[in-house]
Every structure is written in structure tokens, then in C-alpha cells.
C-alpha positions, 0 to 999 in steps of 0.5 A: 500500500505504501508503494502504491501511495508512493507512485501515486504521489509520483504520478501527481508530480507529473502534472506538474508542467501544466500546473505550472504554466497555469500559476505562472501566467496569474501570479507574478512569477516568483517562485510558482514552481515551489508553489506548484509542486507544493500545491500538487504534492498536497492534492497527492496527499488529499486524493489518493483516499479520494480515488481508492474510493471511488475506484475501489474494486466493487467486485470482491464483494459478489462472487465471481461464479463458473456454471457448468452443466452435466457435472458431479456435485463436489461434495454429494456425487450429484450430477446436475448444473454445478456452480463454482466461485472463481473469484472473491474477496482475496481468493482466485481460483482462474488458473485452477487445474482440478475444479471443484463444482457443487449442485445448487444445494451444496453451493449455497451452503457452502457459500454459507461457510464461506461467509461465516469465515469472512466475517470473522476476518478469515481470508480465502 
């Protein structure tokens, strides 16, 4: 987080040329570039919670799911549609060589453990 907020700072500073030129042109030219980078590092600082805000990434928080017909349910041998969650919250099964799918039933339960270890903070 620090490296982000780091580049993010850096990136700031690249605005700096165009910001420049606006202060220089409406104030009197004494030191608009300290003012300028003084100005852009203060947005840095201000915007970077700003932006995570904004742009934070809706997804973690519903489930990426994988439905597959004519497959055998994981946990009871049942072979129906399965359903798997590819991804959520911190866990990515994408690359997955031997997926696991579950009937309805048994995914929504499953679903139901999943959710229990999450509230108690427990990462996927």
C-alpha cells in the first residue's frame, strides 16, 4: 500500500508542467514552481483516499461464479448444473487445474461457510 501511495504521489508530480504554466501566467512569477509542486504534492496527499474510493474494486464483494452443466456435485456425487466461485474477496481460483463444482444445494451452503469465515476476518 505504501508503494502504491508512493507512485501515486509520483504520478501527481507529473502534472506538474501544466500546473505550472497555469500559476505562472496569474501570479507574478516568483517562485510558482515551489508553489506548484507544493500545491500538487498536497492534492497527492488529499486524493489518493479520494480515488481508492471511488475506484475501489466493487467486485470482491459478489462472487465471481463458473456454471457448468452435466457435472458431479463436489461434495454429494450429484450430477446436475454445478456452480463454482472463481473469484472473491482475496481468493482466485482462474488458473485452477482440478475444479471443484457443487449442485445448487451444496453451493449455497457452502457459500454459507464461506461467509461465516469472512466475517470473522478469515481470508480465502
Amino acid at each position: 500500500m505504501l508503494k502504491k501511495y508512493c507512485l501515486y504521489i509520483l504520478r501527481w508530480q507529473l502534472s506538474t508542467p501544466i500546473l505550472y504554466g497555469v500559476i505562472w501566467l496569474l501570479t507574478g512569477h516568483i517562485n510558482a514552481i515551489w508553489i506548484t509542486i507544493i500545491a500538487n504534492f498536497i492534492g497527492a496527499l488529499i486524493f489518493f483516499w479520494v480515488d481508492k474510493f471511488i475506484f475501489r474494486n466493487r467486485r470482491s464483494r459478489n462472487p465471481l461464479w463458473e456454471i457448468k452443466e452435466g457435472v458431479s456435485c463436489h461434495d454429494c456425487g450429484v450430477i446436475s448444473k454445478g456452480y463454482r466461485i472463481v473469484e472473491w474477496q482475496g481468493y482466485s481460483r482462474i488458473d485452477d487445474k482440478e475444479p471443484e463444482y457443487r449442485c445448487k444445494d451444496c453451493s449455497a451452503k457452502k457459500l454459507l461457510q464461506v461467509e461465516k469465515l469472512l466475517q470473522y476476518g478469515t481470508k480465502l
